[in-house]
Jmol script that loads the backbone (N, CA, C; Angstrom):
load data "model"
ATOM      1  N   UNK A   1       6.567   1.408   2.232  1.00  0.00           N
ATOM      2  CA  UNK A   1       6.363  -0.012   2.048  1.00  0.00           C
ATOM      3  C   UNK A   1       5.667  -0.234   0.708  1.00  0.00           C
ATOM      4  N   UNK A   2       5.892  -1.379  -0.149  1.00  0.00           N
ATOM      5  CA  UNK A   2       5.426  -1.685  -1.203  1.00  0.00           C
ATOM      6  C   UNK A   2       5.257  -2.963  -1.388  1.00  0.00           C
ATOM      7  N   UNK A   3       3.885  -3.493  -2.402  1.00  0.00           N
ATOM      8  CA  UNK A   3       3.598  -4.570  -2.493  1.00  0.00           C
ATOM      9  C   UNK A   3       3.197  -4.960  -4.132  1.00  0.00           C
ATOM     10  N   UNK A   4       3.378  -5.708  -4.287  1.00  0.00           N
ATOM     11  CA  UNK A   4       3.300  -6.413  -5.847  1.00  0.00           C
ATOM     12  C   UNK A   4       1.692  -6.796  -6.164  1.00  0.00           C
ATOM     13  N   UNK A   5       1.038  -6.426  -6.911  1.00  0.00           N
ATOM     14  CA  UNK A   5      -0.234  -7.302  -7.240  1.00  0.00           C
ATOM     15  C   UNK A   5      -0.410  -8.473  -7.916  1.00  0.00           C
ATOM     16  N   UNK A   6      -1.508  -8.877  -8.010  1.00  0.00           N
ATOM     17  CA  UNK A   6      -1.504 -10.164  -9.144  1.00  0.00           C
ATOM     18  C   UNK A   6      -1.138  -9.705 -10.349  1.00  0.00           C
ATOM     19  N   UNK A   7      -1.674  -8.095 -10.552  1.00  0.00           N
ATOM     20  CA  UNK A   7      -1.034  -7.863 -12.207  1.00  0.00           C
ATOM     21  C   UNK A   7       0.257  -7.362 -12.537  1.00  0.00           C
ATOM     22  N   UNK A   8       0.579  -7.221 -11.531  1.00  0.00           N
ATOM     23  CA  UNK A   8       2.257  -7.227 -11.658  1.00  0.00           C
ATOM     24  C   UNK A   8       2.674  -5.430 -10.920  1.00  0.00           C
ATOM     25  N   UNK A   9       1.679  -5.031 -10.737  1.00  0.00           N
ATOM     26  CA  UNK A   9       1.635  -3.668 -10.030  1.00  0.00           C
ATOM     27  C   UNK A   9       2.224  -3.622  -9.149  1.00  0.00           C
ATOM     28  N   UNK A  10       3.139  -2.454  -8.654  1.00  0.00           N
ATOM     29  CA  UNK A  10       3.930  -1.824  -7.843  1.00  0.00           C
ATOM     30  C   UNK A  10       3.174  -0.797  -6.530  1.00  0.00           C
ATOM     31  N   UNK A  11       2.559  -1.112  -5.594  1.00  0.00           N
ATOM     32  CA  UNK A  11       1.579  -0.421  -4.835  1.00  0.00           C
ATOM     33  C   UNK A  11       2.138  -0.112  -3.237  1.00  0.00           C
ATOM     34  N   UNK A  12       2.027   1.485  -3.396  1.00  0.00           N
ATOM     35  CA  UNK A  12       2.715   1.871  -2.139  1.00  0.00           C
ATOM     36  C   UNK A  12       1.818   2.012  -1.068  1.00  0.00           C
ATOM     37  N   UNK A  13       2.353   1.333   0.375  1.00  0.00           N
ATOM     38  CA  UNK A  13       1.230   1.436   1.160  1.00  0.00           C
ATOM     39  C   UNK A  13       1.743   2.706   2.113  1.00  0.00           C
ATOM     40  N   UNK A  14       1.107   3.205   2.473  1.00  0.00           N
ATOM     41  CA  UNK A  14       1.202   4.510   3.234  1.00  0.00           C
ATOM     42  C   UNK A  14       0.644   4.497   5.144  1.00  0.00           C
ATOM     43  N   UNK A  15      -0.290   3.847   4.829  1.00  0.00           N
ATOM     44  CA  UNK A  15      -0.861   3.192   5.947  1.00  0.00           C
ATOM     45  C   UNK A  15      -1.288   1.869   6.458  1.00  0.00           C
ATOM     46  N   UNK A  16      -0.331   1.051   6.666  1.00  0.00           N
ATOM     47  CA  UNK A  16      -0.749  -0.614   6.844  1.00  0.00           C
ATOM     48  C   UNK A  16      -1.678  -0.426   7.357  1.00  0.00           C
ATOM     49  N   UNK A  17      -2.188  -0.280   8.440  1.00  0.00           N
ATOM     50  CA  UNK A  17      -3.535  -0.739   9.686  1.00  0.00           C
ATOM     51  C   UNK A  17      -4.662  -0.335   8.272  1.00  0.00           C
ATOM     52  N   UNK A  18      -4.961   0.639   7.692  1.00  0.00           N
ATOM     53  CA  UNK A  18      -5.951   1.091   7.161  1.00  0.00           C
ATOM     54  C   UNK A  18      -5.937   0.323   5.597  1.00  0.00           C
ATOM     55  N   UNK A  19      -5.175   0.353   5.079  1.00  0.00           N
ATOM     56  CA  UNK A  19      -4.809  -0.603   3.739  1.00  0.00           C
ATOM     57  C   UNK A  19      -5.345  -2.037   4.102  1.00  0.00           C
ATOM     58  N   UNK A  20      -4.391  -2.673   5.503  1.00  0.00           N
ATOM     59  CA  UNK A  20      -5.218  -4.100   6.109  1.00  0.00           C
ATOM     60  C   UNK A  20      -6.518  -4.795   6.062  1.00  0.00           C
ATOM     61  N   UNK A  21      -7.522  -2.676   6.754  1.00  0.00           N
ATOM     62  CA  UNK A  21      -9.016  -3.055   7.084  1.00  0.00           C
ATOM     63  C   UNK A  21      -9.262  -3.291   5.597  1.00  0.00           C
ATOM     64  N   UNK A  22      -9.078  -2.421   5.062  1.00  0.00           N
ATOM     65  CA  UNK A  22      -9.466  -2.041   3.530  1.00  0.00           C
ATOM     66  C   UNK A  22      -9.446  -3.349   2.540  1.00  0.00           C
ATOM     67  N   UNK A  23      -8.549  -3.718   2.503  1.00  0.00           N
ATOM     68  CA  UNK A  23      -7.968  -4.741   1.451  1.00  0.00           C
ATOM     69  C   UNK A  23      -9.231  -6.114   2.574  1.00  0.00           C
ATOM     70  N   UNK A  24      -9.330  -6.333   3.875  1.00  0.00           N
ATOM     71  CA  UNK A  24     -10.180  -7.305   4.170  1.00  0.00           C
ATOM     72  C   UNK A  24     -11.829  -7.510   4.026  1.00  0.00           C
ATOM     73  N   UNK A  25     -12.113  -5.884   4.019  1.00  0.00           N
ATOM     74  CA  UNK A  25     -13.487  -5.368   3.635  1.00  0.00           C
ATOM     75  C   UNK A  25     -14.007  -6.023   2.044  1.00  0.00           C
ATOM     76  N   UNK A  26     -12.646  -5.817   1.058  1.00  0.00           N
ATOM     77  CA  UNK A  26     -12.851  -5.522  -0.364  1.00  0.00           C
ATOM     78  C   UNK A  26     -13.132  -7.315  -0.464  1.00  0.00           C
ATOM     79  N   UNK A  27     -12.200  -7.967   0.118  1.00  0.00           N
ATOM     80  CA  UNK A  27     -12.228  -9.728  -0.413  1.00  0.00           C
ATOM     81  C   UNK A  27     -13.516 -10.472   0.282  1.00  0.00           C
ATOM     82  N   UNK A  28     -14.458  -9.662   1.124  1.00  0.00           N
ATOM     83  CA  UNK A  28     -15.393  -9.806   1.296  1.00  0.00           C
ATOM     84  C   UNK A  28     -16.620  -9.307   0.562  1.00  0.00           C
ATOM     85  N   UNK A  29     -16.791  -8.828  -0.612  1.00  0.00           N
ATOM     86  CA  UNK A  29     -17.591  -7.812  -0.998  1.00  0.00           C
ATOM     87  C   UNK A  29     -18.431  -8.832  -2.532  1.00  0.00           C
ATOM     88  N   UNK A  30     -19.653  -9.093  -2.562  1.00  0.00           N
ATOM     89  CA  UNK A  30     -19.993  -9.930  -3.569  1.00  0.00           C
ATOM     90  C   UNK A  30     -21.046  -8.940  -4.476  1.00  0.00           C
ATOM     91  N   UNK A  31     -21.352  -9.681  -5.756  1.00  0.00           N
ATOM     92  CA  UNK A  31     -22.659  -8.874  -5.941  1.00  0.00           C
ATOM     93  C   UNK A  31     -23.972  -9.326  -5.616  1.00  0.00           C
ATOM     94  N   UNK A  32     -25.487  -9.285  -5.417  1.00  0.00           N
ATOM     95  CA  UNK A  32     -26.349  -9.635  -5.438  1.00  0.00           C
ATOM     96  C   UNK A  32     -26.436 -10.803  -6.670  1.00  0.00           C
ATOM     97  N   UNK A  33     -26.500 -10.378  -7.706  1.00  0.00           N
ATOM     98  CA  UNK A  33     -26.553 -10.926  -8.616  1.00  0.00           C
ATOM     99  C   UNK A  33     -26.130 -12.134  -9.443  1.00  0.00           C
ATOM    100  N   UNK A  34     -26.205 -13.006  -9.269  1.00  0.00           N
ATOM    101  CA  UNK A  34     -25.497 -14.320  -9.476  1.00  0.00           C
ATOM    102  C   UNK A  34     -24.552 -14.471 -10.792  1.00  0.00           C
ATOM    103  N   UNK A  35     -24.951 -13.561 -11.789  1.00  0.00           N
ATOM    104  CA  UNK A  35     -24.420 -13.839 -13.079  1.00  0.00           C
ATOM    105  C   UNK A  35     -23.288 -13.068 -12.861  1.00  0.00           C
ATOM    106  N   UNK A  36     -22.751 -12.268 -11.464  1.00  0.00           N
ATOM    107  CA  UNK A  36     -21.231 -11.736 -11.574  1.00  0.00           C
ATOM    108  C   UNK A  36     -20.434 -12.680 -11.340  1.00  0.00           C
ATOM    109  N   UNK A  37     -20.383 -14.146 -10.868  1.00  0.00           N
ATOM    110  CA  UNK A  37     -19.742 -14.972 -10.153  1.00  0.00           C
ATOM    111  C   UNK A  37     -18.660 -14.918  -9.953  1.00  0.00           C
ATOM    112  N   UNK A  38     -18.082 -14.917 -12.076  1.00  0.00           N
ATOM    113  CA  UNK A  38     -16.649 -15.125 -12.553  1.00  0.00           C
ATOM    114  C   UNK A  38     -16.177 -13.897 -12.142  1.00  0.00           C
ATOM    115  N   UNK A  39     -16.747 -12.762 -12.671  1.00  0.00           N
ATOM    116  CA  UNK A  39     -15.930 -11.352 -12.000  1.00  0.00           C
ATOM    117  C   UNK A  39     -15.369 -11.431 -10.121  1.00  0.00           C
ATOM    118  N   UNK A  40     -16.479 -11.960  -9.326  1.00  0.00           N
ATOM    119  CA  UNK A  40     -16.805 -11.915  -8.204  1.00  0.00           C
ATOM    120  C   UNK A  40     -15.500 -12.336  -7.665  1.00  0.00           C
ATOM    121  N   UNK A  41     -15.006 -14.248  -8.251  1.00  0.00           N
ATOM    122  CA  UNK A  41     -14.070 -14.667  -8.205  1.00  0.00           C
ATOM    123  C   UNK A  41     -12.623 -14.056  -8.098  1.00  0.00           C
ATOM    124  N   UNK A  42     -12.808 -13.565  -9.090  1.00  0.00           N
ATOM    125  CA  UNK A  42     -11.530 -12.669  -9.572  1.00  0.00           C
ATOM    126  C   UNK A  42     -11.201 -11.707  -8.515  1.00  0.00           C
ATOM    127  N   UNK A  43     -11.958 -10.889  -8.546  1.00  0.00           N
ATOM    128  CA  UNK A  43     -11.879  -9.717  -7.820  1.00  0.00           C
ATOM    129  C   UNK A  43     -11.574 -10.169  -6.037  1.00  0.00           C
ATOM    130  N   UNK A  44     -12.237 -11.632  -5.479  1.00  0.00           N
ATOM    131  CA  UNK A  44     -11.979 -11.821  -4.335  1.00  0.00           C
ATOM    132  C   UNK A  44     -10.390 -12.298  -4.587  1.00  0.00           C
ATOM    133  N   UNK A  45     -10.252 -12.904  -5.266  1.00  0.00           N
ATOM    134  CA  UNK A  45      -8.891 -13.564  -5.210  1.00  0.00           C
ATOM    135  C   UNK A  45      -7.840 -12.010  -5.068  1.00  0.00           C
ATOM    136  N   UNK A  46      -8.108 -11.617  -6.000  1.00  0.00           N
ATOM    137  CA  UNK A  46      -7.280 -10.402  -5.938  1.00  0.00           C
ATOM    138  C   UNK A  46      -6.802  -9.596  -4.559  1.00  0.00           C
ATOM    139  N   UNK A  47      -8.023  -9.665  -3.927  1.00  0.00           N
ATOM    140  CA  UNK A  47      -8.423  -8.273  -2.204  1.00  0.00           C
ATOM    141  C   UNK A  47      -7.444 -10.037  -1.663  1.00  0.00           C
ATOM    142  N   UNK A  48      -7.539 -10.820  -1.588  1.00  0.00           N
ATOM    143  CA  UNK A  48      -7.206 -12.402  -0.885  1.00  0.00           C
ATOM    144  C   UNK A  48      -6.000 -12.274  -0.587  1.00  0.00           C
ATOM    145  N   UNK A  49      -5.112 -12.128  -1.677  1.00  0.00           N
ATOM    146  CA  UNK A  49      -3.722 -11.942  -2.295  1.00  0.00           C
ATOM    147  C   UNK A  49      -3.459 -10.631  -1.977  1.00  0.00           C
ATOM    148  N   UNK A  50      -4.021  -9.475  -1.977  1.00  0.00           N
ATOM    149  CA  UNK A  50      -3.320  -8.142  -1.151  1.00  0.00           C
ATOM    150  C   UNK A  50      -3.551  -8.380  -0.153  1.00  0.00           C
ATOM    151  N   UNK A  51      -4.570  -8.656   0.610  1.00  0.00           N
ATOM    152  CA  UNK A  51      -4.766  -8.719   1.905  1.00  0.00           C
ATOM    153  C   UNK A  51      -3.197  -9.665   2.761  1.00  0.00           C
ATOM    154  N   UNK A  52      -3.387 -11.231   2.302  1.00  0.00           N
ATOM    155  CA  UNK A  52      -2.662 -11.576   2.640  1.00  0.00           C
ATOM    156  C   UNK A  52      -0.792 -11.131   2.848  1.00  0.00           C
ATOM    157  N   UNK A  53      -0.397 -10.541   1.471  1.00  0.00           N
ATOM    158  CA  UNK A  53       1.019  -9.513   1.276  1.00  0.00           C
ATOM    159  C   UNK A  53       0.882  -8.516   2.325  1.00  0.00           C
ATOM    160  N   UNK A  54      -0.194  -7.754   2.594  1.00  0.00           N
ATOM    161  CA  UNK A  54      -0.434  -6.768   3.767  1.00  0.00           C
ATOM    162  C   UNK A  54       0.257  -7.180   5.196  1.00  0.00           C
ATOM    163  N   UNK A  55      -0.683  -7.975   5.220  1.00  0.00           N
ATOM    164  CA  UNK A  55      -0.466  -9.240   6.950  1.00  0.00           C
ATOM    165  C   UNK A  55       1.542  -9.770   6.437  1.00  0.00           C
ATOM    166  N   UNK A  56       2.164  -9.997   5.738  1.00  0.00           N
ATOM    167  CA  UNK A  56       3.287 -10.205   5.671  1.00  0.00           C
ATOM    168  C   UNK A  56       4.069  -9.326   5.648  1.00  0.00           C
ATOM    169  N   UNK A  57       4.049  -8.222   5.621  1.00  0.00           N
ATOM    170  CA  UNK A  57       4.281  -6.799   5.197  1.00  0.00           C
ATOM    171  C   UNK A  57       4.323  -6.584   7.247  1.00  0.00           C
ATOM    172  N   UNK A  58       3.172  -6.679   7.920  1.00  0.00           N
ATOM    173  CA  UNK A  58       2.834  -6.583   9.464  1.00  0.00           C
ATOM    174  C   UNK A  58       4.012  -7.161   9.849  1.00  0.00           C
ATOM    175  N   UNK A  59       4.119  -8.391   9.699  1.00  0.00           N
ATOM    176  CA  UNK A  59       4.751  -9.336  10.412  1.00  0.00           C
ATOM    177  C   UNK A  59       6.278  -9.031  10.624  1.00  0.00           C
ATOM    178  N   UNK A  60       6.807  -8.283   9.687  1.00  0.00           N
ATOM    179  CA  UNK A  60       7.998  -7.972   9.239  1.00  0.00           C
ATOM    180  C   UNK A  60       8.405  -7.497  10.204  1.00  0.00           C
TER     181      UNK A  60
END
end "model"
wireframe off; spacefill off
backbone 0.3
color backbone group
């Protein structure tokens, strides 16, 4: 199974159930630090958008 990223990446999943937890863990994950925000952003959107392709990927 394979899924597309936001950057245009080609990513093979090997294990949905574990890729799933994984990818839901990551779009939850912030820093302490307030001045990461914009990174913070990014990076959730990103785990948001695999996560979600994952769960469509399930459904199939």
């Amino acid at each position: 199974m394979k899924i597309i990223d936001l950057g245009g990446k080609e990513m093979t999943v090997t294990d949905l159930e574990l890729a799933i937890m994984q990818a839901d863990d990551y779009r939850h994950y912030r820093h302490t630090d307030p001045s990461f925000k914009l990174l913070d952003d990014g990076l959730q959107a990103y785990w948001e958008d695999v996560y979600q392709k994952l769960l469509r990927l399930k459904s199939e």
